[in-house]
Residue, then its C-alpha position, 0 to 999 in steps of 0.5 A: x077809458x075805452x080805447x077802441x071798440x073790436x069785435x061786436x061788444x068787445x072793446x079795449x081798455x088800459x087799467x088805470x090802477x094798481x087794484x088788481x096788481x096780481x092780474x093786471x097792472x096800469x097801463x095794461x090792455x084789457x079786452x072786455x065784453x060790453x055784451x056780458x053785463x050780469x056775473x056769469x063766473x069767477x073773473x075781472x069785471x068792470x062795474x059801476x058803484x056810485x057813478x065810478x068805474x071799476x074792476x074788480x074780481x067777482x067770485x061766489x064765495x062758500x055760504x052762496x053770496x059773493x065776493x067783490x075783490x081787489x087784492x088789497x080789499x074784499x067784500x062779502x055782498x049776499x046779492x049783486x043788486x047793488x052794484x051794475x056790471x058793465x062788462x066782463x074781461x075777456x084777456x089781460x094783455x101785459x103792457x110790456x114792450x116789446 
């Protein structure tokens, strides 16, 4: 759910699970840009996969495909044709009161 747009295409998210438990956790802010919409590097994206939104860790694994991650699950995909990414996270922001 995009909470608010900042700068140009960046906007802020909250995550609405606990995927990615060890990067992020519910609740917590997510600053994504919408301008980065193939993989550039290892990190946090928000993709589409059959009409659903999710964040997923994205890496290039040892034989040159990549790895779509969460911390319970992975899966080896030799391109990313199959999935559209929407945005890249830019920080985590820990839901932590202050």
């Amino acid at each position: 759910e995009i909470h608010e747009r900042l700068v140009g295409s960046e906007m802020c998210i909250r995550d609405r699970d606990n995927s990615l438990k060890s990067k992020c956790k519910i609740g917590d802010a997510l600053i994504l840009d919408f301008g980065v919409n193939t993989f550039t590097r290892e990190g946090i994206y928000l993709i589409e996969v059959n009409g659903e939104q999710l964040l997923r860790l994205i890496s290039i694994d040892y034989e040159g495909g990549y790895q779509i991650r969460t911390d319970d699950f992975s899966q080896r995909l030799t391109d990313l044709s199959r999935i559209k990414i929407l945005a890249k996270a830019l920080y985590v922001c820990s839901g932590t009161s202050l």
